[in-house]
N, C-alpha and C positions, 0 to 999 in steps of 0.2 A: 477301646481295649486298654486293658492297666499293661504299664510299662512291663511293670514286671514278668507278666508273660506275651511279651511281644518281644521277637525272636526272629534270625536272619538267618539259620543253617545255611540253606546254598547258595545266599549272599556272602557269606562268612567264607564258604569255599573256596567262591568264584576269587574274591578279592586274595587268597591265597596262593591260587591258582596264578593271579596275573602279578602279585609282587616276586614270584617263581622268575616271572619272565618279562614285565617290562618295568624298569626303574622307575620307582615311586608308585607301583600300580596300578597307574592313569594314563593317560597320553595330556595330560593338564594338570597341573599344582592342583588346580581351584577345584579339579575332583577330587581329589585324594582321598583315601578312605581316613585320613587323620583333619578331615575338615567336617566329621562325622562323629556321634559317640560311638564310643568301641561296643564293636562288632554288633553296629548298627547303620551301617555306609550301604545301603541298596545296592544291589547290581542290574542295571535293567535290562527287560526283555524285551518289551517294543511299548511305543508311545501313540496316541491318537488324541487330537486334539489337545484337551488342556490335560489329560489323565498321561499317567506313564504307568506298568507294570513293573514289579521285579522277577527275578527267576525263583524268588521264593511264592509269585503268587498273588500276591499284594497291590491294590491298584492305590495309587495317590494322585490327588490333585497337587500338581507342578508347578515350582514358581522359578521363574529365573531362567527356563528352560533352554538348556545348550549354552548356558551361560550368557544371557542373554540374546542369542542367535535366533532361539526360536519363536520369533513374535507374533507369528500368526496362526500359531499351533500347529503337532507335527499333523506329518503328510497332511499337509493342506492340499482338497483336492486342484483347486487353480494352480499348485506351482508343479506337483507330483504330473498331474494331464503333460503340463508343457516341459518337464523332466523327459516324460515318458516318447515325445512327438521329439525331440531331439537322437535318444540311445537308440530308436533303430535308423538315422540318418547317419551314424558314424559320430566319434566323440574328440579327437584330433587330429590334425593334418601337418603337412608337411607345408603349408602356406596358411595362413588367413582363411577363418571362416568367413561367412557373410554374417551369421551372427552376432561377429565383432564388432563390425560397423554399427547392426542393430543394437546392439546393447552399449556402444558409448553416444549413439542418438540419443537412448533415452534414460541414459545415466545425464547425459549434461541438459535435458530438457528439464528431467528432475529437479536438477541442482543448476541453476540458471548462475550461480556466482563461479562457476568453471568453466574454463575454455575447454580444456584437452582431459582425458582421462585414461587411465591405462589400468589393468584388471592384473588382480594375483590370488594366491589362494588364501593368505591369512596376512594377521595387520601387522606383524611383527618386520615381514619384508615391505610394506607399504609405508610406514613410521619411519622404518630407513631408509629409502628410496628418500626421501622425503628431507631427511636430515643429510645426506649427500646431495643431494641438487643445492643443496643452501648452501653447501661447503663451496661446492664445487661454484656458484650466483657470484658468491661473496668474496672467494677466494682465504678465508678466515676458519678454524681452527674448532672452538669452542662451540658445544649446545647449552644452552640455555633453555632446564624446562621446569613446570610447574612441581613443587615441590609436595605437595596437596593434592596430587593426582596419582591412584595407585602402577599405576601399570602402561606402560608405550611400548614396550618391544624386549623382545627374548636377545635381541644384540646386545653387546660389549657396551656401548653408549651410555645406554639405559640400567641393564642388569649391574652396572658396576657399581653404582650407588645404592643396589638393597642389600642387606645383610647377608644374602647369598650371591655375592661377589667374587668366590673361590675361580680357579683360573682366567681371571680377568688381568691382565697386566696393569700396575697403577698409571703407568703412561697412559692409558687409555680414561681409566677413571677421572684423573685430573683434567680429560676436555669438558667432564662435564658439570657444569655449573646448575644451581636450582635458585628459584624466584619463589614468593608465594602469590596464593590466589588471591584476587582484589587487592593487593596492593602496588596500586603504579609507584607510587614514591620509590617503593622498595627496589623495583623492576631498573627503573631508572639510575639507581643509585649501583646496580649490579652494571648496567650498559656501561655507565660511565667507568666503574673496576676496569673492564676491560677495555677499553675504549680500541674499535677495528679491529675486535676480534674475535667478537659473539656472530656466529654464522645465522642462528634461528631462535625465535623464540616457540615452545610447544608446549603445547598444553589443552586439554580438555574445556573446551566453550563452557561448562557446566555439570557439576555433576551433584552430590547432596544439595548444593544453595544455588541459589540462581548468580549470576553475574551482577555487583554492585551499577547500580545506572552509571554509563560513561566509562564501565571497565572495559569491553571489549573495543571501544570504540577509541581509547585510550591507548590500551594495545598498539592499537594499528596506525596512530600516531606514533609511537615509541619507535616501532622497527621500524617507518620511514625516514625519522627523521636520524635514527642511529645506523641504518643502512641495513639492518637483520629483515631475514624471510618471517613472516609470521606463519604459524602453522598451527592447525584446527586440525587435532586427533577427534572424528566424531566416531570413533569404534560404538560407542552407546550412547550418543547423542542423535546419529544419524535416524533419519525416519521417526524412533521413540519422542523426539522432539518436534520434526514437523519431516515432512516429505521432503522438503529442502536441506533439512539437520537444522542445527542449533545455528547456524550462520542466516539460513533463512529465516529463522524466526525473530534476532537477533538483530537482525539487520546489519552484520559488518561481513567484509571480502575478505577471507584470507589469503594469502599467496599459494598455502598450498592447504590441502586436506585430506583427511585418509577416512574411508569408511571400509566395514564389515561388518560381521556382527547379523543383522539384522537383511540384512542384503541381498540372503542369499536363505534366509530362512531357514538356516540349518546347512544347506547346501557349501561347500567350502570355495565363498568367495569375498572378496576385498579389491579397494580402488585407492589410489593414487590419485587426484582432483588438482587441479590449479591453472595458472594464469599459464598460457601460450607461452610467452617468454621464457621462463623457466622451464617449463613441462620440453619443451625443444630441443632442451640444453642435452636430452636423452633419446633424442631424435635423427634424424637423416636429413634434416633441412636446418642446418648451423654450420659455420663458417669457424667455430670456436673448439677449441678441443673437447672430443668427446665423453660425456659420463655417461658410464656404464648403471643403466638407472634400473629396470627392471626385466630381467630374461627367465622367463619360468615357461618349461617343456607344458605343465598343466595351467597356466595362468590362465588360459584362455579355454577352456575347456567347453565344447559348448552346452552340456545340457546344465552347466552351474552359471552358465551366462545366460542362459533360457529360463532357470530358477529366477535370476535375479529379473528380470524385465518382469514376470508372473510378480514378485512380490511390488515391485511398485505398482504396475496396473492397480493391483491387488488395495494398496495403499490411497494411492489416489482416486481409484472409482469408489472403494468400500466405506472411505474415511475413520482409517484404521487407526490412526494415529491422536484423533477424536476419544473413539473408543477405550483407547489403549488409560487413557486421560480419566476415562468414564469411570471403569473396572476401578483403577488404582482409587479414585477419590473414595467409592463405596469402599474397599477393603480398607483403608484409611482410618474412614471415621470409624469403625467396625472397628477395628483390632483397638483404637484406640478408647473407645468406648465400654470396650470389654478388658482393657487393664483398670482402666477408670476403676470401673466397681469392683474389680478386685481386687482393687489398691494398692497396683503397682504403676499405676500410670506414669509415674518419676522412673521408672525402672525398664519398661519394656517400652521404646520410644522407635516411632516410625518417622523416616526422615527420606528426603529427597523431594523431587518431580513425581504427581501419580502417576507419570509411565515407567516411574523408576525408581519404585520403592524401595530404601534396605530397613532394617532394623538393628538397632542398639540394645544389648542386655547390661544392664548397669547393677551395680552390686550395691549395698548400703548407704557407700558414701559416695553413691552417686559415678561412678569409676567403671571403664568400661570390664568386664567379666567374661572370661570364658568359659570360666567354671557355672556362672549362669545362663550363657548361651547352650552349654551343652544340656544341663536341664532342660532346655525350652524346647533344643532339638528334637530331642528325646521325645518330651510331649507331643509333640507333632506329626513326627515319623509313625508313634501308637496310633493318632488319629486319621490318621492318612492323608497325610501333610508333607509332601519334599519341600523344604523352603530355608533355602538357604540365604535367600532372599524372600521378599515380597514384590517383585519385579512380577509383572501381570504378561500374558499373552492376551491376544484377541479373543483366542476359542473357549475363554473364559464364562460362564454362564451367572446367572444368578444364586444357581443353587450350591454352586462351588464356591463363591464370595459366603453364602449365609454357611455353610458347612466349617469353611475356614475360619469363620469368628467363633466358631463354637467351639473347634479346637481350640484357637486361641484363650478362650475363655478359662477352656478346662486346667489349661496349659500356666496359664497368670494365676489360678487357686494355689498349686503349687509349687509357684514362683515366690508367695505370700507365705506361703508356709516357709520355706528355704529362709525367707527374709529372717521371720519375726527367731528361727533357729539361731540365726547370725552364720549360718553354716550350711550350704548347700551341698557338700558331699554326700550326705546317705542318696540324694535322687541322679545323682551320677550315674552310675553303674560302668564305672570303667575312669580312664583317663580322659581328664576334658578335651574335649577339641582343640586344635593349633592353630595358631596364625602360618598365612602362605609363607609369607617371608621370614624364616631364622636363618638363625649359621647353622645351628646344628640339628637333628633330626628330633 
C-alpha cells in the first residue's frame, strides 16, 4: 500500500480519545503516539501469535511485542490454559498461595545463580528493591549505574539523571553516580572518587554489544574488592539470552538481579533474585534492622505466577530461546541484505543479539535521524510492519520474516531516494518521531 493512502481514522480517534484522559496517551512512554509518524500511531484491537490488529482493521506483523514482554507470542496457548486453571481457583488471599512456593521452586531452579526470590508486578519496584537492600548491605549512600543503558526504573534514583528529571529533588539526583560500559579502568577509577560510599553497582549484562571478555567477571572483582552489591538488571536479557538470563550464559553471580519482561509473557510479572544474605535483609529471619524490601497487595498474584512457570516450561521444553536466536539471524541477514541493494546499507543498520534486534536510521553523514526513522516507519506501517524494533517473538514464521524483508526492501528504495534528495521531508507526512526522553514535549 503507498503511503500516501494509508490512513488511521479510528486510530486517529482512539489516540484522541485517550490523550482526553490519560497523560501522554499511553500507560508507557515507549507507546506514545509521538514514538509514531503523525497520525500513524495504531491503536490495537487484539493480537494472536506474532500478528496484532488495530481498531482501523489492519493486521501487522509484530516486532518488539509489549515491549519486549511478549516473547512467545500473544495468548500463547500453554500460558493462557494455565492463566485460565488458576482464575477460577481464586486470584488473591489474605495469606500465601501455594502457588508461591511453586513458582519461586521454579524461578530459582531456572536461575541456579539465586538463592531467594520474591515476585512483584513490574521492574521499576524490583530495580529499587534491589538498590535499597544494597543501601541498606552496605550502609552507603550512592548508586552507581551504567551509563549506556537506557532505562532501570521510573524511581527518583534513576529518573533523575534523564532529561525529564522535573520534580526530582537535586538531593536525590546527586546519589546517583554513572560508569560506562566495558570500561573497568573507568569503573574503578569512579569507586575510588568515592571511596565507602557506592552502595551498588547496576547495569544491564548486555545489551546492543556483547560484554568485552573479562568485563563482567571484572565487575564482580571491582564490587568485592570495594565492598559494592553488584546487580544484573536482566529486564531484556532475561530468558532472550538463555533460560538462566545473561548471567547464565555469561557465566558470573551477581548479588542481586531483577527480571521481567519476558517472564510473564505479557502477564504483569517481575522478580527480585539474589544471594540469601542479602535477600534476608527483607526477611523475618534477621537479627539486623529491618528493610522494607518488597510489599505489593498484587505481587503475587496467582494466575501471573501460573503465567510465568507456563512460560519457562515453555522455554526450556520448547528451546525457545534457541529459536528466538533462529528468527532474529534470518531477519538479520534479510533486512541487511535488502539495504545492501538498495544502497543504503551504511544507513539502515541492524545492531544487537538476534533475540534482540534494534535498528539504526542514519542520515547522510552517517548520524543517527529521526527525521529518517520516521520515513522508515512510515514504510512499514503501509506494509504491514509494527516495528519499532526488530526484536522477534517465537510465533514468528517463515512467511512473516520473508514478508518483512520485502517491506524493508520497499521501505530502503525510498530511504535512497530521501538520501540522493539530501532531504527527507517530502516522505514525512507529518512531524518526525521523538525521542523518549526530552525536557519538553
Amino acid at each position: 500500500m503507498d503511503t500516501e493512502d494509508f490512513a488511521l481514522p479510528r486510530s486517529r480517534a482512539a489516540n484522541e480519545r485517550l490523550h482526553a484522559l490519560v497523560p501522554g496517551g499511553a500507560h508507557t512512554y515507549a507507546k506514545g503516539d509521538d514514538q509514531y509518524p503523525e497520525h500513524l500511531a495504531p491503536v490495537i484491537s487484539h493480537g494472536n501469535g506474532a500478528h496484532v490488529w488495530d481498531v482501523d482493521g489492519n493486521r501487522y506483523i509484530e516486532y518488539g511485542s509489549g515491549l519486549r514482554s511478549v516473547s512467545l507470542g500473544h495468548a500463547h496457548p500453554r500460558v493462557t490454559e494455565a492463566v485460565r486453571r488458576e482464575l477460577d481457583r481464586g486470584g488473591n488471599f489474605v495469606r500465601p498461595s501455594v502457588v508461591e512456593v511453586e513458582a519461586a521452586e521454579r524461578f530459582l531452579a531456572t536461575v541456579p545463580t539465586a538463592e531467594m526470590v520474591k515476585f512483584a508486578k513490574n521492574g521499576s519496584d524490583a530495580t529499587t528493591a534491589a538498590v535499597r537492600l544494597a543501601r541498606a548491605a552496605t550502609g552507603r549512600s550512592r548508586v552507581a549505574l551504567c551509563a549506556d543503558h537506557p532505562f532501570f526504573s521510573t524511581d527518583d534514583w534513576f529518573i533523575g539523571t534523564t532529561p525529564m528529571s522535573a520534580g526530582i529533588p537535586a538531593a536525590t539526583h546527586d546519589l546517583t553516580v554513572t560508569f560506562p560500559y566495558g570500561d573497568l579502568a573507568a569503573t574503578e577509577e569512579l569507586l575510588a572518587r568515592y571511596p565507602d560510599d557506592i552502595a551498588c553497582l547496576i547495569l544491564e549484562p548486555a545489551t546492543h554489544t556483547e560484554p568485552p571478555p573479562g568485563y563482567l567477571a571484572g565487575l564482580r572483582e571491582l564490587a568485592d574488592r570495594h565492598g559494592c552489591v553488584l546487580v544484573l538488571d536482566e529486564m531484556i536479557t532475561g530468558f532472550r539470552w538463555s533460560e538462566a538470563g545473561a548471567q547464565g550464559l555469561y557465566g558470573v553471580v551477581p548479588d542481586l538481579s531483577t527480571f521481567g519482561k519476558a517472564l510473564g509473557n505479557g502477564f504483569a510479572v517481575s522478580a527480585l533474585a539474589g544471594r540469601r544474605e542479602l535477600m534476608e535483609l527483607g526477611g523475618l529471619r534477621t537479627s539486623g534492622e529491618r528493610v522494607f524490601l518488597l510489599s505489593t497487595t498484587h505481587g503475587a498474584e496467582t494466575h501471573s505466577l501460573a503465567a510465568a512457570m507456563a512460560v519457562q516450561s515453555t522455554y526450556v521444553e520448547e528451546g525457545v530461546t534457541a529459536r528466538l536466536h533462529a528468527l532474529g539471524e534470518r531477519l538479520a541477514a534479510g533486512v541487511r541484505d535488502a539495504a545492501t541493494a538498495m544502497g543504503v546499507g551504511d544507513h539502515v543498520v541492524v545492531r544487537g543479539r538476534a533475540s534482540n534486534l534494534v535498528f539504526a536510521t542514519l542520515d547522510e553523514h552517517g548520524q543517527p535521524s529521526q527525521e529518517y526513522r520516521t520515513l522508515f516507519l512510515r514504510r512499514l506501517l503501509a506494509g504491514g510492519v509494527l516495528a519499532p524494533s526488530f526484536v522477534v517473538s517465537a510465533a514468528l514464521d517463515d512467511s512473516d520474516i520473508e514478508h518483512t524483508v520485502d517491506v524493508v526492501a520497499e521501505a530502503c528504495a525510498v530511504y535512497r531516494k530521501a538520501l540522493d534528495a539530501g532531504d527527507p521531508t517530502p516522505w514525512l507526512g507529518g512531524r518526525p518521531v521523538k525521542p523518549v526522553f526530552r525536557r519538553r514535549v
